[in-house]
Structure formats: C-alpha cells, structure tokens
Backbone bond lengths (Angstrom), bond angles and torsions (degrees), N, CA, C in turn:
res aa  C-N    CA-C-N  psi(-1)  N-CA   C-N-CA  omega(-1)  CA-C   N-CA-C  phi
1 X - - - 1.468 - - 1.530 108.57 -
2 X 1.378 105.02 138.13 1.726 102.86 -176.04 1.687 114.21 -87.03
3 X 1.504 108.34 131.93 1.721 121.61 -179.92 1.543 105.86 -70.97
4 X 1.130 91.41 164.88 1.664 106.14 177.77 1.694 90.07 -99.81
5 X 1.535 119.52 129.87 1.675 138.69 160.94 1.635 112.91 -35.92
6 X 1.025 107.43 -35.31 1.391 123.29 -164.75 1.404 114.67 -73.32
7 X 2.029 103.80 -80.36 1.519 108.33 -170.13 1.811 86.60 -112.43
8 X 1.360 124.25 10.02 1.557 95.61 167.25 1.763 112.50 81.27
9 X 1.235 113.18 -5.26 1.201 118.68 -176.77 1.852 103.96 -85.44
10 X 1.577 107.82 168.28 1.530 105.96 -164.25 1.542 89.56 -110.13
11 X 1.779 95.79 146.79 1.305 108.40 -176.31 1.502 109.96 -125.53
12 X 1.390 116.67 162.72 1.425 112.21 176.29 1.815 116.87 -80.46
13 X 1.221 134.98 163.71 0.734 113.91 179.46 1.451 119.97 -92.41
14 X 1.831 127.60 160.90 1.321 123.48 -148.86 1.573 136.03 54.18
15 X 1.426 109.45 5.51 1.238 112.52 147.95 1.411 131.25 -88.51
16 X 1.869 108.38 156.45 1.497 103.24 -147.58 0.999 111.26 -102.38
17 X 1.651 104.16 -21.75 2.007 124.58 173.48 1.426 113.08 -124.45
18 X 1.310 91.13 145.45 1.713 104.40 171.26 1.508 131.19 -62.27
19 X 1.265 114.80 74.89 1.402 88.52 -179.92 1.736 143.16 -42.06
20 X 0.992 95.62 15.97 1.355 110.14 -175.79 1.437 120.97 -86.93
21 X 1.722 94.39 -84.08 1.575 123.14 147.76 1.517 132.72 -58.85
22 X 1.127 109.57 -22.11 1.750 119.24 -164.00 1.394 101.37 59.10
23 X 1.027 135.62 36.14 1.835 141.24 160.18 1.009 96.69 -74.61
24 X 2.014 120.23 140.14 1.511 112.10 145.98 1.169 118.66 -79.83
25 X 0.979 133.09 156.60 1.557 164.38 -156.76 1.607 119.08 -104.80
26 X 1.639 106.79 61.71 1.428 109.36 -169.69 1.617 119.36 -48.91
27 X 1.243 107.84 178.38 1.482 112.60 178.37 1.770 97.01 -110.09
28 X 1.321 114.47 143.55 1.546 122.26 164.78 1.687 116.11 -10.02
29 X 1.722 100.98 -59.19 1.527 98.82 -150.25 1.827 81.45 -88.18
30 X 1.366 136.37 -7.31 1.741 102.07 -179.47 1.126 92.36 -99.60
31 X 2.043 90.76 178.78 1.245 123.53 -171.69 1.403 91.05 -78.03
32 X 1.901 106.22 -177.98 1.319 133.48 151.69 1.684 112.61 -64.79
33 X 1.139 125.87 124.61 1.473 117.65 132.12 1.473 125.99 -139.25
34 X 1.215 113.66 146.59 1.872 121.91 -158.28 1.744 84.91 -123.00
35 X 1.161 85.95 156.72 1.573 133.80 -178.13 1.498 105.27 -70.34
36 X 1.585 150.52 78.83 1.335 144.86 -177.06 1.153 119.59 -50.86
37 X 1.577 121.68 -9.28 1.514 121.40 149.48 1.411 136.03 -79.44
38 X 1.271 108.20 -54.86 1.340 132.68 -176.36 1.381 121.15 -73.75
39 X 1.692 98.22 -45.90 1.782 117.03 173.66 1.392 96.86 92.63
40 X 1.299 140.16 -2.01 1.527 143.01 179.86 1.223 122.38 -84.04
41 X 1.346 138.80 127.62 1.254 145.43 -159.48 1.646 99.71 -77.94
42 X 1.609 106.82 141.81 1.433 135.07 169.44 1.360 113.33 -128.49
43 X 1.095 87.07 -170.17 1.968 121.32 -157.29 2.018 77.50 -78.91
44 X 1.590 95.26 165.71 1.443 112.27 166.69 1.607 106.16 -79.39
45 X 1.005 131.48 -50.26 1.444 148.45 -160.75 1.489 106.37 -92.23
46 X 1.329 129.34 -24.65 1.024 125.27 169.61 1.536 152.83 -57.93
47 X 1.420 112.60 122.99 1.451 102.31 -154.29 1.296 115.33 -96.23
48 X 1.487 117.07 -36.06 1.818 129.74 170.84 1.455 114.87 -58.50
49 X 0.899 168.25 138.40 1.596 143.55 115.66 1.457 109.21 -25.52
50 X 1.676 114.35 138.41 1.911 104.16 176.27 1.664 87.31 -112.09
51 X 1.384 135.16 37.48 1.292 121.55 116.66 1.031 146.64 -119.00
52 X 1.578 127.68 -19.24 1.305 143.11 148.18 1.345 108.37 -70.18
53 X 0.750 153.80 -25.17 1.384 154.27 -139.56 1.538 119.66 19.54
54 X 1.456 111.15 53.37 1.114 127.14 167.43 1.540 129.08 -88.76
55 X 1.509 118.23 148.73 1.824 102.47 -171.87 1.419 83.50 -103.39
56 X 1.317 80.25 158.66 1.878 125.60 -154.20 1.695 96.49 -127.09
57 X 1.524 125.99 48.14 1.372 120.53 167.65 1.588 120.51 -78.29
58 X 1.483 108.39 -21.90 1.694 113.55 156.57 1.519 118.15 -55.04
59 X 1.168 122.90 -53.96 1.408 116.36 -149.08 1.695 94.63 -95.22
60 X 1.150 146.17 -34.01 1.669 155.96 -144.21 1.457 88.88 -61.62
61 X 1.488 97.51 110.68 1.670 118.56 170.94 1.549 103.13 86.78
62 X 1.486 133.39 -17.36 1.657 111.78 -154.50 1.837 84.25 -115.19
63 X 1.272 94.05 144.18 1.657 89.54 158.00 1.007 156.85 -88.88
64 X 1.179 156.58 169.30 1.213 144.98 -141.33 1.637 111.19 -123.08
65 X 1.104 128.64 146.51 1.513 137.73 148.16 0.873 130.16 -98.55
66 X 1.389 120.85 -2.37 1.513 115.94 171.84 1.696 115.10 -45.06
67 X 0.979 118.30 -59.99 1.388 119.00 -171.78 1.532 96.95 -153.01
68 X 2.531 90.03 127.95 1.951 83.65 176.00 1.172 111.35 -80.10
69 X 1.471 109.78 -163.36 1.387 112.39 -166.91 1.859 105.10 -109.36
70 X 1.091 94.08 140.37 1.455 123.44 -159.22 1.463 120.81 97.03
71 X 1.247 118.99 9.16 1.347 137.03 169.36 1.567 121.00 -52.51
72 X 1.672 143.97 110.88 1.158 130.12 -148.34 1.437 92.51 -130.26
73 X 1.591 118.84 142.58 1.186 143.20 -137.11 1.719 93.00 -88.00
74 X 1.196 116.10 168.26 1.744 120.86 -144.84 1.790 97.67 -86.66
75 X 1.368 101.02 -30.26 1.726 89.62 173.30 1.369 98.88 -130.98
76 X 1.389 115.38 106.25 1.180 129.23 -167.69 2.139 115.56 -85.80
77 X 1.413 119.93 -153.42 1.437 108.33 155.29 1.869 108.65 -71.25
78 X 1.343 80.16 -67.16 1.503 94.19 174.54 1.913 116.87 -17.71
79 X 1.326 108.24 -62.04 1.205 98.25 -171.16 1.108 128.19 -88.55
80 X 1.608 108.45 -0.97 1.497 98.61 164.68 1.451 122.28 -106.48
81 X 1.657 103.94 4.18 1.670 94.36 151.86 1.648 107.20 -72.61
82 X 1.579 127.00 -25.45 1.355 104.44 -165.03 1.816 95.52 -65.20
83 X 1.084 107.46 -45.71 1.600 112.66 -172.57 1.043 131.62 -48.42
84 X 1.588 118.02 -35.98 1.195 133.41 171.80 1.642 106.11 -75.81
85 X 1.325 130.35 -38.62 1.425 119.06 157.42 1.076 149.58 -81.46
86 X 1.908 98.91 -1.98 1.823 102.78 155.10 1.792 103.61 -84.16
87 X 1.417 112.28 -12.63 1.991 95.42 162.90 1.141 108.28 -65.16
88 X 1.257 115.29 -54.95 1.548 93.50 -154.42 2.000 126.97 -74.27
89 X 1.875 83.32 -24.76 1.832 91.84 172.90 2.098 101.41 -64.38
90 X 1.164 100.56 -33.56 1.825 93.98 173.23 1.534 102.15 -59.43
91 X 1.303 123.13 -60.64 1.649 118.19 -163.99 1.738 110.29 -61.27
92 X 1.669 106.89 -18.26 1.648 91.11 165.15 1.191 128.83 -103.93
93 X 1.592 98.55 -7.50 1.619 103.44 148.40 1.482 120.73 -26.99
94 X 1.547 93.28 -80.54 1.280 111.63 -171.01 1.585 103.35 -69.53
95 X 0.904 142.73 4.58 1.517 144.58 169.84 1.519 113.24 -65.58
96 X 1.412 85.09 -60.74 2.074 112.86 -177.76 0.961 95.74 -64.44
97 X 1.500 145.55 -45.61 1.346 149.45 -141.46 1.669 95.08 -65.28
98 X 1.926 91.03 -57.65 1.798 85.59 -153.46 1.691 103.07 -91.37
99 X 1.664 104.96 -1.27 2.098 89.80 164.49 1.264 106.44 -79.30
100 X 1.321 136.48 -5.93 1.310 115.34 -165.11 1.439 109.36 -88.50
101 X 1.089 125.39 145.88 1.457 134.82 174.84 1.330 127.78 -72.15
102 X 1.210 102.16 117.12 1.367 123.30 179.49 2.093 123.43 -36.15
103 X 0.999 116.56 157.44 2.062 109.00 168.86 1.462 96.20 -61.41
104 X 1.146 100.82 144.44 1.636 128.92 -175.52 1.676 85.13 -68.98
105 X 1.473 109.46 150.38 1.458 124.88 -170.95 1.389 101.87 -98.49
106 X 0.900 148.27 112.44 1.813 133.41 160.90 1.270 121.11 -46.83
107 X 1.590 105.58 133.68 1.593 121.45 -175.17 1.272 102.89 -80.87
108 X 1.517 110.22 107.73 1.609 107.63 155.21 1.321 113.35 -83.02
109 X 1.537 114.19 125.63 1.272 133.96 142.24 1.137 129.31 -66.54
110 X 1.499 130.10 126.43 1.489 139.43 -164.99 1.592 99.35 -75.64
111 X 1.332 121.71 146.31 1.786 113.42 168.34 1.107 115.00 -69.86
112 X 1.303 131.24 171.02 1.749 145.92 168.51 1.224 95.08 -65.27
113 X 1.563 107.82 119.65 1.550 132.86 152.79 1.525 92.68 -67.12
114 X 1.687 99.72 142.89 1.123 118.60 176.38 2.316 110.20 -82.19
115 X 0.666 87.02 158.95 1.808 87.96 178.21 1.739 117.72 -73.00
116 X 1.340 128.35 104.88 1.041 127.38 -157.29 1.723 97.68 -74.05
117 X 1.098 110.26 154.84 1.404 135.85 -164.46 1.447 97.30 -83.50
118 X 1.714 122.87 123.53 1.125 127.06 171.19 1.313 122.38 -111.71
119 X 1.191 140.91 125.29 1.293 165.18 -140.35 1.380 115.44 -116.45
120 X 1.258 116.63 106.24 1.643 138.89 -166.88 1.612 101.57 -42.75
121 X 1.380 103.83 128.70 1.842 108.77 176.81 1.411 99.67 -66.54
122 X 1.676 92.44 152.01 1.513 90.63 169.64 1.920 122.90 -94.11
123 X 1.406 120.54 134.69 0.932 111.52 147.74 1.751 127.73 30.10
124 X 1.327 134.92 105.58 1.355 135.67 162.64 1.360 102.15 -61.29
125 X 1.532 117.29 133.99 1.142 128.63 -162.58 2.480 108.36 -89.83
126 X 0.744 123.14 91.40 1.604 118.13 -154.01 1.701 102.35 -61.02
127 X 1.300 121.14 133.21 1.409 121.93 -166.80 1.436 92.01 -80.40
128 X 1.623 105.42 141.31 1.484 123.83 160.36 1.708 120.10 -49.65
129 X 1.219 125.77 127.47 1.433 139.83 157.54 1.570 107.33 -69.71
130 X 1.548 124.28 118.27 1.265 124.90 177.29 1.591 95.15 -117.88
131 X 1.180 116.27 170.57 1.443 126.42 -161.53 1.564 102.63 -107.84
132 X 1.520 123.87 114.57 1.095 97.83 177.13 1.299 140.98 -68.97
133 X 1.487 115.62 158.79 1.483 131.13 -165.86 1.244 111.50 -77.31
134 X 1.642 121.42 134.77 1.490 124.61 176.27 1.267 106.23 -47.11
135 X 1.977 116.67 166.60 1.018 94.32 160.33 1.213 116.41 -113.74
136 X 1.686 125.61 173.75 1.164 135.86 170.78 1.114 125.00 -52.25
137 X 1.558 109.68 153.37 1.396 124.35 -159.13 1.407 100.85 -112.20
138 X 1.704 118.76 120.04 1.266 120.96 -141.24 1.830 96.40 -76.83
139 X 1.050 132.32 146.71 1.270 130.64 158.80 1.160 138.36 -39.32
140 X 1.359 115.82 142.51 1.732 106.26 176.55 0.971 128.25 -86.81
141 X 1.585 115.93 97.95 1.472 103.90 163.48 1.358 158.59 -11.47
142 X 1.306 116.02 97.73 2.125 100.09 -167.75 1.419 107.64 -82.83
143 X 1.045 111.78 131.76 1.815 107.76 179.53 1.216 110.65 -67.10
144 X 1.556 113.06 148.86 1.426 119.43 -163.85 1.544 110.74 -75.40
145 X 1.064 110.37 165.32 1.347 112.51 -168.71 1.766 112.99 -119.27
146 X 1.292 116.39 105.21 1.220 111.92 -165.26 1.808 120.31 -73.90
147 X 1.448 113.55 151.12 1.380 88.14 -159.91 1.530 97.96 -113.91
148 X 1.335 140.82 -179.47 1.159 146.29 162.14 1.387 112.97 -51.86
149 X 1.823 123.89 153.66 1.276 121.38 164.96 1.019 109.93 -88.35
150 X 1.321 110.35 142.66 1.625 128.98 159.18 1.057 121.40 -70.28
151 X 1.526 130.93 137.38 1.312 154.98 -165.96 1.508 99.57 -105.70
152 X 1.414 130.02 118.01 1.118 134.43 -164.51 1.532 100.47 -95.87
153 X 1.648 111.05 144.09 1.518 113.88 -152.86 1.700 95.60 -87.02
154 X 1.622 120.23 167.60 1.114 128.91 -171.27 1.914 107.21 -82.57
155 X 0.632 125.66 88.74 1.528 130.97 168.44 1.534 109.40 -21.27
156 X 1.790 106.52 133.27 1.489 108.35 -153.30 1.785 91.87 -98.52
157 X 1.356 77.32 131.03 1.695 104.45 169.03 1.583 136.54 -77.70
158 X 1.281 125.17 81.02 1.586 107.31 -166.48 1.588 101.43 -72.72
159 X 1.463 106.82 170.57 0.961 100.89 156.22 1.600 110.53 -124.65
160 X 1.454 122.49 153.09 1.274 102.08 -178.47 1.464 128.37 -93.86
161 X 1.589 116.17 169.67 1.387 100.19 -167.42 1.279 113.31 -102.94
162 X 1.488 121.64 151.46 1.135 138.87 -133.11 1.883 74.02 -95.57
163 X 1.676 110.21 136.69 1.736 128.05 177.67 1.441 94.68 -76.68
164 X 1.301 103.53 161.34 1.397 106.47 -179.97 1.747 115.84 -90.26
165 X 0.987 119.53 154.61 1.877 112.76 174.36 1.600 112.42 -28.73
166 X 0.956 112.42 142.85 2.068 125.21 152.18 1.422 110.12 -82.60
167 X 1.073 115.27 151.74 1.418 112.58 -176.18 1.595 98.66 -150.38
168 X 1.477 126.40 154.18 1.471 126.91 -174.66 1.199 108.32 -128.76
169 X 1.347 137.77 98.31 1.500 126.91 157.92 1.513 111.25 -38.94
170 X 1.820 87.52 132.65 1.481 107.08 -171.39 1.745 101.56 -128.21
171 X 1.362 106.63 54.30 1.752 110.07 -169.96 1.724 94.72 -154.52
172 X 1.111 108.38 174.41 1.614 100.31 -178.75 1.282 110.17 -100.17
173 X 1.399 112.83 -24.89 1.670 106.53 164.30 1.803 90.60 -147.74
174 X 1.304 101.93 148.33 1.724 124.42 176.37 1.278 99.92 -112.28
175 X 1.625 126.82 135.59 1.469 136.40 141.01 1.445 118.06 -43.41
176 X 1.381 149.99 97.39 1.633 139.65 157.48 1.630 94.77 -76.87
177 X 1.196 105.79 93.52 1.766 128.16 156.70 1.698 107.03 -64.63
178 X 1.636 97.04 146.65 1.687 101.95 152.62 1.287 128.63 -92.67
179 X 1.606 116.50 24.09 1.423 108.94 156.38 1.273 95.34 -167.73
180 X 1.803 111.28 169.44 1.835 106.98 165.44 0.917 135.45 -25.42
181 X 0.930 153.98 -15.28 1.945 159.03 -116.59 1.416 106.02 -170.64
182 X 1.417 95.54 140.73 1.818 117.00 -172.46 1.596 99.41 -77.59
183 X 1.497 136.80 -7.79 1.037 132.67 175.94 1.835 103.66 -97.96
184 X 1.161 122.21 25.52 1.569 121.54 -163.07 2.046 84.26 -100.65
185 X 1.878 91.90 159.66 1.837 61.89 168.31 1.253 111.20 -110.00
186 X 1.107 100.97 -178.75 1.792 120.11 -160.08 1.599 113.05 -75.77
187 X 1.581 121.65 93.76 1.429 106.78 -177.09 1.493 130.68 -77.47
188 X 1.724 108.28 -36.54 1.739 111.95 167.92 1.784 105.40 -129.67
189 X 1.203 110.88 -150.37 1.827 107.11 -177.45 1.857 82.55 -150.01
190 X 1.622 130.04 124.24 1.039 139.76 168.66 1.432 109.18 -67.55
191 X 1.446 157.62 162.51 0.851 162.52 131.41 1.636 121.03 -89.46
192 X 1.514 130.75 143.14 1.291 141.07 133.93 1.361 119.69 35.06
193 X 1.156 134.74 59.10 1.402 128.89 163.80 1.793 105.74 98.23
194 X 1.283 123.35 23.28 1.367 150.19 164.95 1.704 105.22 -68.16
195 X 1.197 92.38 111.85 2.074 99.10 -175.92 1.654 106.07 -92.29
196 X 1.293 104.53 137.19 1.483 133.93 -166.38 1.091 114.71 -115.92
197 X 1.574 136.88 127.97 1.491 139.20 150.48 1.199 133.52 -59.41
198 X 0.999 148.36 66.93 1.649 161.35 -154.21 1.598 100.75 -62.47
199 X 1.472 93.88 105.50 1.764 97.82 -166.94 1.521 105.51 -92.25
200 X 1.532 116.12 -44.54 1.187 135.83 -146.99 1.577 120.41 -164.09
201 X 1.500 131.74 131.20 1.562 119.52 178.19 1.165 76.74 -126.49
202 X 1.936 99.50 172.29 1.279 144.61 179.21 1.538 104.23 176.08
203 X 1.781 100.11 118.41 1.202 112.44 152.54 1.529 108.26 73.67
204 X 1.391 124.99 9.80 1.548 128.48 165.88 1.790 92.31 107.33
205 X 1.417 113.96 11.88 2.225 113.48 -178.64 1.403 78.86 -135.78
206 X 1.949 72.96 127.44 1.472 98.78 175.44 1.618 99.68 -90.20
207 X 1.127 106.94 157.86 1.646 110.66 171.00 1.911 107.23 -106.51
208 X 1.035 100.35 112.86 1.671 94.48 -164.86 1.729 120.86 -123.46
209 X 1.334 129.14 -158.20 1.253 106.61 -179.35 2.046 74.51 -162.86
210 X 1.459 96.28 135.91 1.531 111.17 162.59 1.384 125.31 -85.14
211 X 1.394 117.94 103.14 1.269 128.87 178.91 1.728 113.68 -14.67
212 X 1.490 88.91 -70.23 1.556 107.36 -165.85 1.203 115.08 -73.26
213 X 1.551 131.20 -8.56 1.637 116.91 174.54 1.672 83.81 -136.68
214 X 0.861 125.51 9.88 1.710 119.77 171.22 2.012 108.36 27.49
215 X 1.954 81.02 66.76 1.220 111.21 166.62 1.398 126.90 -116.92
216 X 1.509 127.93 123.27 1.654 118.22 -158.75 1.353 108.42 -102.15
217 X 1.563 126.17 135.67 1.507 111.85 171.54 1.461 97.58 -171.23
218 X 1.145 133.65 150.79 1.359 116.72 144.83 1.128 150.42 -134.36
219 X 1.640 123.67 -171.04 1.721 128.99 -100.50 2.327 73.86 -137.53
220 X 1.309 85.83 164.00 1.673 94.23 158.71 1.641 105.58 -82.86
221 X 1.390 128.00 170.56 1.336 112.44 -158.03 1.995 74.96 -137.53
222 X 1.136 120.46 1.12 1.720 107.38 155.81 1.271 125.27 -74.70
223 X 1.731 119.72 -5.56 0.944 134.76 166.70 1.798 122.95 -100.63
224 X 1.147 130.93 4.13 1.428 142.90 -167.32 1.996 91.11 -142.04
225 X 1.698 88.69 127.69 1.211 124.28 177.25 1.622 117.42 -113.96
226 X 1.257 98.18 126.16 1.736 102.88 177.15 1.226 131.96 -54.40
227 X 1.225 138.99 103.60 1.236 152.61 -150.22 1.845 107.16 -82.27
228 X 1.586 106.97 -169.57 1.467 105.00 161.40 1.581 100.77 -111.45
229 X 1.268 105.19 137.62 1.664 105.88 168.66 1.514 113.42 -71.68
C-alpha cells in the first residue's frame, strides 16, 4: 500500500489528500508546491489552499522551494518519542539522585567534663530539750441550763374537696359548644348516656367536661340528667 511523503501514513490508491496530514499526494512525474501560508502541500494547478483557504495566484503551475518533497515536518513521530525519553531518563536521574545517600557526617564527641567540686555536708543540727509544761487547770463547768417543754404542734388537717356533679346525656347526640348560646361554635358532639362533670351553669348551659375525652364546653342542661357520684 502506498505512504503519504509527509507523515508516512498509508493511503488508498488515487487519492489526492492525506487523510492524515491533509497533504496532497503528488504523482511521480510533478514537482513540490506548498501553500506560503500554511506550508502544506497542493495540487500543481491549484488556486485555493483546501486548508487555509488562501489564493495561491503566485505559485499556479510554477514550483516551489519552499520545502522538497519527502521533506518531514519539524516535530515529527520520531522526535517526540526521542523527547519523551530524554524526560523520563531526566526524572530518574533525579529519582536516584535524591535516594542516594549522602557523605557520612562526622561524629562529634563532646570533651571530658571535669568532676564538679563537692562541698562538705553540714553538721546534723541536735534538737532542743524544752522543759515540760505544767498542766492545765481543768475548766469550770457551767451548770446546765434546763429548758422549757415543748408542746407538740396539732397535725394539719386537709379537708377534701368536694367532686363536682355526674351528669348523663339523655339525647342521642348533644352539641359541646364554646360558649352558652346555640350560635357559639360547636367544639365535639356528646353521645347517648356519656357521663359529664358539671363544672358551672348559666342561663339553663351547663359548662361541663366529658369524662371520656376530657373535653370542656357547654351543653343545654334540658338534655343532661343527674347521675350518681
């Protein structure tokens, strides 16, 4: 299969550009001519550049010296494998460089301290003999002083407080209102024989409290019957 001059890449045959490079793809018997912008090889006859799209009224038919043919571009494959493998032999340069161990340091040894000078203890000091002390003359007793009896206090008496009435709904369902009045609004609905705490009346409304959900509101009291406490 025939290469492209340029990048060396394989081309089909009767094609005119490289897909590779975008170089055209001379024939044996022509010259070179390149593009004075781009530097990319064209057609002999050609007047556009087909990558700059620059006109080419200098060069159409004459050839060129810019660059002969088989001429390969300034950083090729080639040279950037060389490049890429003078990095990396530098990075183990410097790799080896900094494991390797340094010149051995010399051990300074400190000189002989001389023996510090010790200084005769003094003398145990002999504890004083004091004479013993008379003894004390025991205190005088104050005679005790007797005190009054205490009257022990009367133990406090509650008395307890009297529960409030039971009461029995005697309707199949009761309104528990938030106030006296049939225009108050409606907070729960009493049911059927449901026992009530009779807190408070006014005006024929009891003010009451429901045993079983110990909810307060009140009820008409023509509908609530006196229970047994």
């Amino acid at each position: 299969m025939p290469q492209c001059p340029i990048c060396n890449a394989a081309v089909w045959m009767g094609e005119r550009y490289c897909a590779t490079c975008n170089n055209y793809l001379p024939h044996p018997e022509e010259e070179d001519h390149f593009c004075p912008r781009c530097s990319i090889r064209v057609a002999p006859q050609q007047e556009i550049c087909h990558k700059c799209k620059s006109a080419l009224p200098a060069i159409a038919g004459t050839p060129s010296t810019a660059s002969p043919r088989g001429s390969r571009p300034l950083f090729g494959v080639r040279g950037i494998v060389i490049g890429t493998g003078l990095v990396i032999v530098a990075l183990l340069l410097v790799f080896l460089f900094k494991k390797s161990p340094g010149p051995p340091q010399p051990v300074v040894t400190p000189p002989p301290q001389a023996p510090a000078e010790q200084t005769p203890a003094a003398p145990p000091i002999r504890p004083t003999e004091t004479a013993p002390s008379a003894p004390a003359a025991p205190a005088a007793q104050e005679p005790a002083v007797l005190s009054a009896p205490t009257t022990p206090s009367p133990p406090n008496v509650t008395t307890p407080t009297p529960s409030p009435p039971m009461y029995v709904v005697n309707a199949h369902s009761l309104a528990l209102r938030d106030g006296p009045t049939v225009s108050a609004p409606r907070i729960a609905t009493l049911n059927f024989q449901d026992e009530v705490e009779l807190l408070e009346t006014s005006g024929g409304w009891g003010r009451v409290r429901d045993v079983r959900r110990n909810i307060v509101g009140w009820s008409n009291m023509r509908y609530l019957t006196a229970g047994s406490n």
